[in-house]
KOLDO-628647 format. One record per residue (C-alpha): residue number from 1; residue in three letters; x, y, z. Coordinates in Angstrom, 1 decimal, decimal comma, padded with zeros to 4 digits. Last residue first. Example, Ala and Ser with C-alpha at 12.3 -4.5 7.8 and 13.67 -1.06 7.14 Angstrom:
<sites>
@i = 2 | aa = ser | X = 013,7 | Y = -001,1 | Z = 007,1
@i = 1 | aa = ala | X = 012,3 | Y = -004,5 | Z = 007,8
</sites>
This chain:
<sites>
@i = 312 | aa = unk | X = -068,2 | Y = 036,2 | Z = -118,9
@i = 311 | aa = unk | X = -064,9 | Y = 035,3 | Z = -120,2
@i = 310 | aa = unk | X = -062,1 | Y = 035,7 | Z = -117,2
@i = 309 | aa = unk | X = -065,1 | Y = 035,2 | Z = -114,5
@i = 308 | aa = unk | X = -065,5 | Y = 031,7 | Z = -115,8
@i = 307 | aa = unk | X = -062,0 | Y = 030,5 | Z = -115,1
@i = 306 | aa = unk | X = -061,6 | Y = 031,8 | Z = -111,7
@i = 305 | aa = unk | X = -065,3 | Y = 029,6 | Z = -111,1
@i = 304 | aa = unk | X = -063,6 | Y = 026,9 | Z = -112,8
@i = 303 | aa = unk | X = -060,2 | Y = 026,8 | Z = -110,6
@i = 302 | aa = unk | X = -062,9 | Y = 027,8 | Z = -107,7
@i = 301 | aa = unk | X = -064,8 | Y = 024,7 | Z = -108,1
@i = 300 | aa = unk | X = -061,7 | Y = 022,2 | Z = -109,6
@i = 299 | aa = unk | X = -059,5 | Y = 022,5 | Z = -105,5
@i = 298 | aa = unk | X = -061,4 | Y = 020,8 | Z = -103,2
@i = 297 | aa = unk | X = -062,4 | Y = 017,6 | Z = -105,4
@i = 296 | aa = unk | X = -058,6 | Y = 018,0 | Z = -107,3
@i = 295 | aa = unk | X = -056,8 | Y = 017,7 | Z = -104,1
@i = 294 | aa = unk | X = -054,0 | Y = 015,1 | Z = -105,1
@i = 293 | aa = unk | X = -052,9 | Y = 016,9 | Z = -108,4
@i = 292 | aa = unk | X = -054,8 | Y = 019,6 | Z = -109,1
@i = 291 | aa = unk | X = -052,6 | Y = 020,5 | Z = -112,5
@i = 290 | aa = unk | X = -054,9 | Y = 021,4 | Z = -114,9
@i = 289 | aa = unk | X = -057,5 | Y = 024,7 | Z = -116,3
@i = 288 | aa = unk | X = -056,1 | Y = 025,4 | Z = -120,1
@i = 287 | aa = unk | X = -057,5 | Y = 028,2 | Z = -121,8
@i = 286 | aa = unk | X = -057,6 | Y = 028,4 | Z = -125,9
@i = 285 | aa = unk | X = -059,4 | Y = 031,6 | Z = -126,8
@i = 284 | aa = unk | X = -056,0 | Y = 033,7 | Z = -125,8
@i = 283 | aa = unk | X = -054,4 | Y = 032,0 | Z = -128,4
@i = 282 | aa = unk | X = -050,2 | Y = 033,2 | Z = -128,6
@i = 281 | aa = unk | X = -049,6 | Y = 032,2 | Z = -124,5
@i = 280 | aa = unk | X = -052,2 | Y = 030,1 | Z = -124,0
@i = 279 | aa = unk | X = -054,3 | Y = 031,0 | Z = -121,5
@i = 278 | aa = unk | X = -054,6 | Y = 030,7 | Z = -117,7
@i = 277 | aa = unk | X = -056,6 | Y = 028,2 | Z = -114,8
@i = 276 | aa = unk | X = -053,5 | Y = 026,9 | Z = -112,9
@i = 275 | aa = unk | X = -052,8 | Y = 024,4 | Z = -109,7
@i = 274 | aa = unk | X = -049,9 | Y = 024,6 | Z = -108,5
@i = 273 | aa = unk | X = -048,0 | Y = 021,6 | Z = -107,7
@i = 272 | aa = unk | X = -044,1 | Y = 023,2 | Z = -107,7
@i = 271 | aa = unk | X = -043,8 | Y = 021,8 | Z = -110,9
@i = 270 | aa = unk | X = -047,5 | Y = 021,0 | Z = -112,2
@i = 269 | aa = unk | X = -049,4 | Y = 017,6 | Z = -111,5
@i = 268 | aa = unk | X = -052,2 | Y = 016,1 | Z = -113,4
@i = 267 | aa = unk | X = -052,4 | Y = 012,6 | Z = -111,4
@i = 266 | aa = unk | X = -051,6 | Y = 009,1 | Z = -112,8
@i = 265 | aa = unk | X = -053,7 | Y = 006,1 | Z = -112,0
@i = 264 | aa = unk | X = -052,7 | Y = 002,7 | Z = -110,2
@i = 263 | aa = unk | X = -055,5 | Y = -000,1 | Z = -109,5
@i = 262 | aa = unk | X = -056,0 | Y = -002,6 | Z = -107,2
@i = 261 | aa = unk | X = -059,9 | Y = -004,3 | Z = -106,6
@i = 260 | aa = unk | X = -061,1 | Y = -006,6 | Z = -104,6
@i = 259 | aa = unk | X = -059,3 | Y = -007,0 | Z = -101,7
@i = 258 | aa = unk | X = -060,1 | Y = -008,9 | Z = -098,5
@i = 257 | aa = unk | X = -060,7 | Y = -008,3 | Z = -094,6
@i = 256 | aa = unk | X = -061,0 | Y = -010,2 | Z = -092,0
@i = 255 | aa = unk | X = -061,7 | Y = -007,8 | Z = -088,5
@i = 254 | aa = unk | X = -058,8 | Y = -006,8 | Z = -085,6
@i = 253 | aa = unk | X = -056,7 | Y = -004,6 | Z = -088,0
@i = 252 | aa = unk | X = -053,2 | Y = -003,4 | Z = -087,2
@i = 251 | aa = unk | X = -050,9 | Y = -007,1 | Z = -088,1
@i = 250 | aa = unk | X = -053,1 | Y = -008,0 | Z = -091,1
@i = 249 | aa = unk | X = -053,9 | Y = -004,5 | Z = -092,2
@i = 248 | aa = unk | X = -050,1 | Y = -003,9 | Z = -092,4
@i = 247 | aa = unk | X = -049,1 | Y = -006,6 | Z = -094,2
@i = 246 | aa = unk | X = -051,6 | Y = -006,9 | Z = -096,8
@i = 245 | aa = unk | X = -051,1 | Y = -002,9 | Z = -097,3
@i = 244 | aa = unk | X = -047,3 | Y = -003,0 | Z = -097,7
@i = 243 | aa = unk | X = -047,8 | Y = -006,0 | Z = -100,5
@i = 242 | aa = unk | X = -050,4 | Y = -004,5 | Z = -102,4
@i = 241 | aa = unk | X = -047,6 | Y = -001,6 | Z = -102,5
@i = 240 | aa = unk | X = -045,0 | Y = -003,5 | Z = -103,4
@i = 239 | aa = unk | X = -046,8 | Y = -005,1 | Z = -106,2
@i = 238 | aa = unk | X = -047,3 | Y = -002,0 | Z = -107,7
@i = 237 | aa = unk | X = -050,7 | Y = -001,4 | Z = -110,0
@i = 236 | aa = unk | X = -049,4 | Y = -000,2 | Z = -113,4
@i = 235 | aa = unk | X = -048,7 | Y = 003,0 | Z = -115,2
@i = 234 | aa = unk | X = -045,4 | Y = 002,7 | Z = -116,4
@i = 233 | aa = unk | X = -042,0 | Y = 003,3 | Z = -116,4
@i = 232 | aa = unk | X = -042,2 | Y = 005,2 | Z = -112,7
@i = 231 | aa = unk | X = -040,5 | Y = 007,9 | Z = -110,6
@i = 230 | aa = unk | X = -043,0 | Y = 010,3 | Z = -108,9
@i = 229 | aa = unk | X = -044,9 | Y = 008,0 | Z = -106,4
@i = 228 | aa = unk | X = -047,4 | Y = 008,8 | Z = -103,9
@i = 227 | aa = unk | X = -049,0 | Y = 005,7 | Z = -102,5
@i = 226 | aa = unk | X = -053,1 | Y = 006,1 | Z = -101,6
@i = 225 | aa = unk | X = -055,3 | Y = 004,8 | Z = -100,9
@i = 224 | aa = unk | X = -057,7 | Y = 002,8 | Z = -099,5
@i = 223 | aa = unk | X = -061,7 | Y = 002,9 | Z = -101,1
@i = 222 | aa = unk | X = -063,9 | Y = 001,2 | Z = -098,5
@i = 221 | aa = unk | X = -066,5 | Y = -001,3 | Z = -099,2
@i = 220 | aa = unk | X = -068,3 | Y = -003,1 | Z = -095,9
@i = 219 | aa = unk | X = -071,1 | Y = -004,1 | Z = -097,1
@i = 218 | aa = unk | X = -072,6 | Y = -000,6 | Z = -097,6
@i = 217 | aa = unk | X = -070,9 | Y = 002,2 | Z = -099,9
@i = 216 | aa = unk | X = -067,7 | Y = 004,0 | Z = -100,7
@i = 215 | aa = unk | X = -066,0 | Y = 004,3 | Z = -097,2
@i = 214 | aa = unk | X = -062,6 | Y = 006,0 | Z = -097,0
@i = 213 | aa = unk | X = -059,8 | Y = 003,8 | Z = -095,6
@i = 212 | aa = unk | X = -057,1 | Y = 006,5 | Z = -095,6
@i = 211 | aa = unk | X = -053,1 | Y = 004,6 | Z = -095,6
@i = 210 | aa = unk | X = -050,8 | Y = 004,6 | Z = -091,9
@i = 209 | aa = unk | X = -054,1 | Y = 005,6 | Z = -089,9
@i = 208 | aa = unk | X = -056,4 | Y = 008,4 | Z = -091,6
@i = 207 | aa = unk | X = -060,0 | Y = 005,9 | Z = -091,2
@i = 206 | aa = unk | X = -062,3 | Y = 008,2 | Z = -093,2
@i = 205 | aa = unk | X = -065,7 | Y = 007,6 | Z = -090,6
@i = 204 | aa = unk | X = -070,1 | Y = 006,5 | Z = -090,8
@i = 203 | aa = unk | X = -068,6 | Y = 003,3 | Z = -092,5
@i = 202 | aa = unk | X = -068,7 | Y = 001,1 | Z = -089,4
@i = 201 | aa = unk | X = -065,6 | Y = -001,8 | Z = -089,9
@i = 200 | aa = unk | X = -068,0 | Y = -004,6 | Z = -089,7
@i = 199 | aa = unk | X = -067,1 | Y = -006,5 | Z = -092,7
@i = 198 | aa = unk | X = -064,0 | Y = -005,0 | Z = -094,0
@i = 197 | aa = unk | X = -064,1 | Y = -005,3 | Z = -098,2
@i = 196 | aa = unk | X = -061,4 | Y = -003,2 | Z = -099,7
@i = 195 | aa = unk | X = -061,2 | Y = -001,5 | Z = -103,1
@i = 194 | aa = unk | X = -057,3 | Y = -000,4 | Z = -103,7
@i = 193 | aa = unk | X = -055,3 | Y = 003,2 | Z = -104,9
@i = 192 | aa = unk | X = -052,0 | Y = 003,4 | Z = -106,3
@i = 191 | aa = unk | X = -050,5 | Y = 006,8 | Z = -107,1
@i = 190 | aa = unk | X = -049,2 | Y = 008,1 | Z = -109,9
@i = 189 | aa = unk | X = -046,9 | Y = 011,4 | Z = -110,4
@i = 188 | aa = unk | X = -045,4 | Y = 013,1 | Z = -114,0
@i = 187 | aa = unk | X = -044,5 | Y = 016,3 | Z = -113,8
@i = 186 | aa = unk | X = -045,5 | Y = 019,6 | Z = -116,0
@i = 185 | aa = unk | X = -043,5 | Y = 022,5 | Z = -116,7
@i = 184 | aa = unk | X = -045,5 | Y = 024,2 | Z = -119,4
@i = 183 | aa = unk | X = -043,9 | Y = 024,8 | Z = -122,8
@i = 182 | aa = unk | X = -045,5 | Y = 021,4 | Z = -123,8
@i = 181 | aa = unk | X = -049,3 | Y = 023,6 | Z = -123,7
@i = 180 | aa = unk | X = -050,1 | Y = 023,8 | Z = -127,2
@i = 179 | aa = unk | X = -048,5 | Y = 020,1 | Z = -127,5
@i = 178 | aa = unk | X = -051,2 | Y = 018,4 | Z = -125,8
@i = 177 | aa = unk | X = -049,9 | Y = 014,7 | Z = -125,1
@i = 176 | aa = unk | X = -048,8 | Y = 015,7 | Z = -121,8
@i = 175 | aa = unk | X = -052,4 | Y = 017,2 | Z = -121,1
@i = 174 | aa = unk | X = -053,2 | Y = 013,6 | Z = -120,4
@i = 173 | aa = unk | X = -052,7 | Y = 014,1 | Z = -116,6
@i = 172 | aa = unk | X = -055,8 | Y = 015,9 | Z = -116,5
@i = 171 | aa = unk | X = -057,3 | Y = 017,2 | Z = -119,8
@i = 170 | aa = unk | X = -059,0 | Y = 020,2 | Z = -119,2
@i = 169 | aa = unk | X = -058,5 | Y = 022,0 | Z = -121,8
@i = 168 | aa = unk | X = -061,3 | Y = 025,3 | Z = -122,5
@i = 167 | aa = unk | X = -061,2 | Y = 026,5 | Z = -125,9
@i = 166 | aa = unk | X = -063,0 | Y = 029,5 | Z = -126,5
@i = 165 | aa = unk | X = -065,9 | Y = 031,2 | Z = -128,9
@i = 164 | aa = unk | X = -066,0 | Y = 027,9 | Z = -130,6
@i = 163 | aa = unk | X = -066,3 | Y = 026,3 | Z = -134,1
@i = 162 | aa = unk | X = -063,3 | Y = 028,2 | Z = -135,9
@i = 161 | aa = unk | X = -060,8 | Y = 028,0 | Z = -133,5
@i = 160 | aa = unk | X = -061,7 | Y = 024,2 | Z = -133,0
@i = 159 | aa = unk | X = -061,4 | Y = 023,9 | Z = -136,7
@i = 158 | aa = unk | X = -057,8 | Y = 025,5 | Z = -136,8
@i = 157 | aa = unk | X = -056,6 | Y = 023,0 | Z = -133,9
@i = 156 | aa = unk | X = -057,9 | Y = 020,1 | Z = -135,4
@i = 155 | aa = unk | X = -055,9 | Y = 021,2 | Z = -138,6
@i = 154 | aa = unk | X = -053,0 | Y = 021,9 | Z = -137,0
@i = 153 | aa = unk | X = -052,6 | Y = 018,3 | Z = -135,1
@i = 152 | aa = unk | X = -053,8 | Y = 017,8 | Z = -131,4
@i = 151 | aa = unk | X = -055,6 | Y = 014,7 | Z = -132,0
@i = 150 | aa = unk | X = -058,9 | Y = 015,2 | Z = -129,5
@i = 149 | aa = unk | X = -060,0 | Y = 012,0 | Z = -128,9
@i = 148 | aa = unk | X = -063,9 | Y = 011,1 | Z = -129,1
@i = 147 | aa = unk | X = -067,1 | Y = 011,1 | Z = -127,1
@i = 146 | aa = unk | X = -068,9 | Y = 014,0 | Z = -127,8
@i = 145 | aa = unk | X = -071,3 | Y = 015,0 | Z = -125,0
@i = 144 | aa = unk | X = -073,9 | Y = 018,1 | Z = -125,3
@i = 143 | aa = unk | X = -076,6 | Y = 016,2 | Z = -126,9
@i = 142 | aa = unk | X = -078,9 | Y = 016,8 | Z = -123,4
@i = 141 | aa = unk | X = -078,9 | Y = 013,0 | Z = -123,2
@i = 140 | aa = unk | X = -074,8 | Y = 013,0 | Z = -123,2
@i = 139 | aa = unk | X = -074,3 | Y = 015,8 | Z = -120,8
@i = 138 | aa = unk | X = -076,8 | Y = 014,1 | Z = -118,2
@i = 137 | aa = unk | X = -074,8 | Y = 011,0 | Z = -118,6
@i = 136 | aa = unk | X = -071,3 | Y = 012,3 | Z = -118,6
@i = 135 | aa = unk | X = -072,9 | Y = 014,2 | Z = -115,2
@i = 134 | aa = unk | X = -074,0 | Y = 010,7 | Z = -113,4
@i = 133 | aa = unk | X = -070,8 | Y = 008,9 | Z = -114,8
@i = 132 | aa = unk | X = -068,1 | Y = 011,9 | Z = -113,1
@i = 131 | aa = unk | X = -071,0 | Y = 012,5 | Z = -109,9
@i = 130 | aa = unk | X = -070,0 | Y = 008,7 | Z = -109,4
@i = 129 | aa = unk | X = -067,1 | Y = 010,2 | Z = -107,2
@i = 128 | aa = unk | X = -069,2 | Y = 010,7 | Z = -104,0
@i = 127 | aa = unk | X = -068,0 | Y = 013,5 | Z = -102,7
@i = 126 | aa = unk | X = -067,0 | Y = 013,5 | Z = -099,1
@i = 125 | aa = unk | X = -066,5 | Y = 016,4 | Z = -096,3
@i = 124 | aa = unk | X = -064,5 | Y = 017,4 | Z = -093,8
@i = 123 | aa = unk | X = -064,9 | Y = 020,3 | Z = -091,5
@i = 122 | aa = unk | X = -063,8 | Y = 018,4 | Z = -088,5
@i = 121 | aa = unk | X = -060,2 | Y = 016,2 | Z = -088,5
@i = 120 | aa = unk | X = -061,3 | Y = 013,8 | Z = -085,2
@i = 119 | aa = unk | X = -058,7 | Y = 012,7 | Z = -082,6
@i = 118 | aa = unk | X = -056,2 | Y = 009,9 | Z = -081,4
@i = 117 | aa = unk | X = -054,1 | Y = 008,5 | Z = -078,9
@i = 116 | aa = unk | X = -053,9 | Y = 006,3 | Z = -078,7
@i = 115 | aa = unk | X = -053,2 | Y = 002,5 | Z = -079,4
@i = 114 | aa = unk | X = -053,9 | Y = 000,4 | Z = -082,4
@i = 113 | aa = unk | X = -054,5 | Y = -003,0 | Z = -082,9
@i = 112 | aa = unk | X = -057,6 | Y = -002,0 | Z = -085,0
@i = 111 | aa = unk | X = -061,8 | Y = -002,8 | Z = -084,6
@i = 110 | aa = unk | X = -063,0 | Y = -002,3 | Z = -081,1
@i = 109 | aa = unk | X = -060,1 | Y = 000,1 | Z = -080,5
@i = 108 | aa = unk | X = -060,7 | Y = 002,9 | Z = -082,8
@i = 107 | aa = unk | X = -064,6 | Y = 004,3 | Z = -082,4
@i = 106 | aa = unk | X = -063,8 | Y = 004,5 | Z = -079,0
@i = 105 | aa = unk | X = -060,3 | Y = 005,5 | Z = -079,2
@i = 104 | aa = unk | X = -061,7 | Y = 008,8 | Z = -076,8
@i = 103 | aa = unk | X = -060,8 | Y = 011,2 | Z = -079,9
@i = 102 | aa = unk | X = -060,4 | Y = 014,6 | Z = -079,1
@i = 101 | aa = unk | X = -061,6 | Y = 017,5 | Z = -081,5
@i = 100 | aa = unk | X = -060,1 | Y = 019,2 | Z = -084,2
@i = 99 | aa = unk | X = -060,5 | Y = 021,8 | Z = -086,8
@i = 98 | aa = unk | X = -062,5 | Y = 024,3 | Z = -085,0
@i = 97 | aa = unk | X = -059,0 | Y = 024,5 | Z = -083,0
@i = 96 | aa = unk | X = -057,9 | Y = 024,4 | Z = -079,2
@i = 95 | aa = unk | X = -055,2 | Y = 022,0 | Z = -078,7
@i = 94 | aa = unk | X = -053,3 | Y = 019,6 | Z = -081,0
@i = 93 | aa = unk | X = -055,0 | Y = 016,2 | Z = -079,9
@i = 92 | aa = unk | X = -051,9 | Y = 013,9 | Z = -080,5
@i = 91 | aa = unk | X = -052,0 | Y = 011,3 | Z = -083,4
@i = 90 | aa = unk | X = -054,2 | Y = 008,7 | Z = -084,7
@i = 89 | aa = unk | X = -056,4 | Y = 009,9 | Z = -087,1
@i = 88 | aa = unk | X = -060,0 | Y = 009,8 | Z = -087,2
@i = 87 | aa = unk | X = -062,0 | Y = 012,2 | Z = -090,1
@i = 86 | aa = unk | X = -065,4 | Y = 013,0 | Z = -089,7
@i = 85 | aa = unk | X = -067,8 | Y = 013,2 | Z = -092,6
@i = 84 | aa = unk | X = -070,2 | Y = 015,9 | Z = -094,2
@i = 83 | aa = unk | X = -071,9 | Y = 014,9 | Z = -096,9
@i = 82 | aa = unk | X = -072,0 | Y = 015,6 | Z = -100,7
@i = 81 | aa = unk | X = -073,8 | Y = 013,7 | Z = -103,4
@i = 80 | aa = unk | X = -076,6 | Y = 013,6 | Z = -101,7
@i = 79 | aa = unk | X = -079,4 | Y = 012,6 | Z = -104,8
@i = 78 | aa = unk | X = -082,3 | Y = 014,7 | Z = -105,8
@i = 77 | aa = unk | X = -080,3 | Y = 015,2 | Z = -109,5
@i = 76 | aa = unk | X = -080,6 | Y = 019,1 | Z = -109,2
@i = 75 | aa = unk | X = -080,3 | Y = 019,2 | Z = -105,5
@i = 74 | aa = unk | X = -077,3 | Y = 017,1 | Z = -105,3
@i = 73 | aa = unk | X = -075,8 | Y = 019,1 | Z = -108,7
@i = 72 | aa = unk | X = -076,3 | Y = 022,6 | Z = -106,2
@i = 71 | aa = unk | X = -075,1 | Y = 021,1 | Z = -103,7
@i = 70 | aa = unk | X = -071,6 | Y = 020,1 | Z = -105,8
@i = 69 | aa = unk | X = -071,5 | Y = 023,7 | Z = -106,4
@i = 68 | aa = unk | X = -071,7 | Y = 025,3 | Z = -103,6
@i = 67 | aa = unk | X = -070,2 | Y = 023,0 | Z = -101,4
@i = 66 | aa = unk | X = -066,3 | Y = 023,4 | Z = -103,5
@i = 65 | aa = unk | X = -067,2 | Y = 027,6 | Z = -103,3
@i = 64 | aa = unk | X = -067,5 | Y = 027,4 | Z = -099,9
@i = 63 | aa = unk | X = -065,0 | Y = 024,8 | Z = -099,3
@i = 62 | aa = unk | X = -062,1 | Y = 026,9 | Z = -101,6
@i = 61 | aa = unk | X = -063,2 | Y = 029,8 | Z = -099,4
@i = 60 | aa = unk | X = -062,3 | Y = 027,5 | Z = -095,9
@i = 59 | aa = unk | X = -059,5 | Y = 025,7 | Z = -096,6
@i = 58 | aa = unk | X = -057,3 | Y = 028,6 | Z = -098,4
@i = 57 | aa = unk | X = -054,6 | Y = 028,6 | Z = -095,4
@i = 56 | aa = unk | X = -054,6 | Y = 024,9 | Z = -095,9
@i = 55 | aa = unk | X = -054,5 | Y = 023,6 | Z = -091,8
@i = 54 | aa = unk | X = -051,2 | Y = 021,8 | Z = -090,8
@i = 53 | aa = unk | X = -051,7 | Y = 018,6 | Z = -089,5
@i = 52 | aa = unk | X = -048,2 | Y = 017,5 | Z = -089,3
@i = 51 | aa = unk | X = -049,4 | Y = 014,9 | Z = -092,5
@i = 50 | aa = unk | X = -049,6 | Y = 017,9 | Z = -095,2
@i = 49 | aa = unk | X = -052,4 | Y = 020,6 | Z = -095,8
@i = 48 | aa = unk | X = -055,5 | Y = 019,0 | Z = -093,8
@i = 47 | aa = unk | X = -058,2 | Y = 020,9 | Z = -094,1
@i = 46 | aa = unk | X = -060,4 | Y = 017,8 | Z = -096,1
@i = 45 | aa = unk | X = -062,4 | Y = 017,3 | Z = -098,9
@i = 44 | aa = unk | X = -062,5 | Y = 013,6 | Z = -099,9
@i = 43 | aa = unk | X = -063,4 | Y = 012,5 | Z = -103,4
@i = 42 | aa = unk | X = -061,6 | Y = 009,2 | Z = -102,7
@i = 41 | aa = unk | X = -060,2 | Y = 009,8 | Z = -106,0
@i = 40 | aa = unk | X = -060,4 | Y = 006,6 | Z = -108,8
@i = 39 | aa = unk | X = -063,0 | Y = 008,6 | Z = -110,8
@i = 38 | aa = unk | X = -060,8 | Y = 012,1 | Z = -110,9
@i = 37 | aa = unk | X = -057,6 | Y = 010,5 | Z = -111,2
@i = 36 | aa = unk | X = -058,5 | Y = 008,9 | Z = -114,5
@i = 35 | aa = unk | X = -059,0 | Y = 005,0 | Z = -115,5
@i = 34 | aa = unk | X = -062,9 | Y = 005,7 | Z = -116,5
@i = 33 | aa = unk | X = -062,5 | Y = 007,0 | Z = -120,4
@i = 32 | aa = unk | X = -065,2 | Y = 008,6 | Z = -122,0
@i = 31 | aa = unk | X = -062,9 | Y = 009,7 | Z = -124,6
@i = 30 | aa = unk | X = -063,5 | Y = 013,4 | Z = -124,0
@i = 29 | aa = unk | X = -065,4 | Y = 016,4 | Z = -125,6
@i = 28 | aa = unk | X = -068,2 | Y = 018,5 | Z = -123,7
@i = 27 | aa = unk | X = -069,8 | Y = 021,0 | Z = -126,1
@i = 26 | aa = unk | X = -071,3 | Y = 024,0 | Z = -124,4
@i = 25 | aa = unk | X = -073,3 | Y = 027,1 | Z = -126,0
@i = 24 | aa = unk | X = -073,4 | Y = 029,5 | Z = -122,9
@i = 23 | aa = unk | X = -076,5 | Y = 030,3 | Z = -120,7
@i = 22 | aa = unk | X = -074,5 | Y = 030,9 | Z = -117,2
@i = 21 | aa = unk | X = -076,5 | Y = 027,9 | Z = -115,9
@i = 20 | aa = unk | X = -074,5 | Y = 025,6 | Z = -119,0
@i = 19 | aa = unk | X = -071,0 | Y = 027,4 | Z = -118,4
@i = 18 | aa = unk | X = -071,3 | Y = 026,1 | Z = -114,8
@i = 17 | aa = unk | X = -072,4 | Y = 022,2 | Z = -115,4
@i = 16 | aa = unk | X = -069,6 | Y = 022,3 | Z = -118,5
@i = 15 | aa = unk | X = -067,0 | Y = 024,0 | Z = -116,0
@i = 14 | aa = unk | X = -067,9 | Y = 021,3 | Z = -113,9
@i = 13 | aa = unk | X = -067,7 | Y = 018,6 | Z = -116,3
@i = 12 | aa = unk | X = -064,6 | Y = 019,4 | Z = -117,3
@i = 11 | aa = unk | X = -062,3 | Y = 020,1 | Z = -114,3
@i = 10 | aa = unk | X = -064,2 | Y = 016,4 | Z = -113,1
@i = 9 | aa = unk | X = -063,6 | Y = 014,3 | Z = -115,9
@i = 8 | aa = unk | X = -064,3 | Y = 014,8 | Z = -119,6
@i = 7 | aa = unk | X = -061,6 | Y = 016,7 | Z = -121,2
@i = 6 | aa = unk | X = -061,9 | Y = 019,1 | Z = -124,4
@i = 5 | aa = unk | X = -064,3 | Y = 021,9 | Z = -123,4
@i = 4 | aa = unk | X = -065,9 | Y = 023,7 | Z = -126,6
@i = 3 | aa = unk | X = -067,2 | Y = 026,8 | Z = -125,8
@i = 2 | aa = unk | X = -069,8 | Y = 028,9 | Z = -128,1
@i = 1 | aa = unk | X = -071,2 | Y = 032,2 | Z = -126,5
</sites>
């Protein structure tokens, strides 16, 4: 079976990764482009549905499936990928829950102007978001890669009817541009996200305090994120956000800390933000797999798992 995947970030790649141990003919397609949702996510997996602590009712099967996979692309490359890590967030302990457990504010204190009390989010866990280059690589040495646009025209459309079995988009927030799927009612939503550099702040913990302070690697590095915005001209870094964050890590933090990097990215959102793996309406060859929004690391495993159990 032939299937031609247009869109090279996460949905992609791992509907490429899975299509490719199920023996099917895969061509990856995408601009290569590094200024998507799925590159700039913290890559955190965590119960949380909303900031009352609310658990996602589908935490635990989505995680199953979420682990299998991206253990399964650990062991293949011999590199952890995946890892389990605690969450602190400052808030009441909520009682009896394999979700949470009390935090003394030991791991708090020493390091933020903060008072209690506080507590651990358990079951959590951490992808490290270079999976996108390491897999864009692997795809490109097998020969399996195309870096180019796809121009949604007639013509392009006819020829990608005639090469492949099916047509899998998974386009992100750039689906907007694909006019097969305009009937669909998706939103537009960006959120700004930052590099930080806290020398000392330990980097064995998410930080969940007014923004998440994830860490992404030694020296202090920790990916801070995120604003949520749905009204916006343009794609751009805020300066009201870089300005929120500057004043609340000066007055909460007790360690120097500096910036290095502020970007702003747009998410593929639905109305209503589900998350959908379906056909198009008049060509049931062409499947589209989008709108993850916020929780695409959790969420892309069983979207392409649904997927790949509606062809094979």
């Amino acid at each position: 079976m032939k299937i031609g995947i247009v869109g090279d970030g996460l949905t992609g790649l791992l509907l490429a990764w899975e299509l490719r141990k199920a023996s099917c003919e895969v061509t990856l397609i995408g601009d290569g482009s590094l200024r998507i949702a799925s590159v700039e996510s913290a890559g955190i997996l965590t119960p949380l549905a909303n900031k009352k602590n609310d658990i996602l009712a589908d935490y635990e099967p989505l995680l199953d499936t979420a682990l299998d996979i991206y253990q399964d692309i650990s062991a293949f490359f011999g590199q952890e990928l995946i890892r389990p890590v605690p969450i602190i967030k400052q808030g009441a302990y909520p009682g009896t829950s394999p979700y949470f457990e009390e935090q003394s504010g030991a791991a708090v204190t020493p390091f933020w102007k903060l008072t209690g009390p506080f507590m651990n989010i358990l079951r959590a866990w951490q992808v490290n978001t270079g999976m996108i280059r390491l897999l864009r690589r692997h795809f490109e040495a097998a020969g399996l890669y195309s870096r180019r646009t796809v121009i949604w025209e007639q013509q392009q459309v006819r020829r990608l009817l005639a090469d492949y079995d099916y047509i899998f988009c998974c386009e992100g927030a750039a689906v907007r541009k694909n006019p097969l799927f305009a009937h669909m009612p998706f939103t537009r939503n960006k959120g700004d996200v930052m590099q930080v550099r806290i020398p000392g702040l330990p980097g064995d913990a998410v930080y969940d305090l007014a923004y998440k302070l994830v860490p992404v690697g030694a020296d202090g590095l920790f990916w801070l994120g995120s604003s949520n915005i749905w009204r916006y001209e343009e794609v751009l870094p805020a300066a009201a956000f870089r300005k929120d964050v500057e004043e609340y890590l000066s007055r909460t933090l007790k360690l120097p800390y500096e910036i290095l990097r502020h970007t702003s990215v747009e998410r593929p959102t639905i109305a209503g933000q589900q998350a959908v793996a379906v056909s198009h309406p008049e060509h049931a060859s062409i499947r589209i797999i989008n709108g993850l929004g916020a929780r695409g690391y959790l969420k892309a495993p069983a979207l392409v798992r649904e997927a790949l159990a509606a062809i094979l």
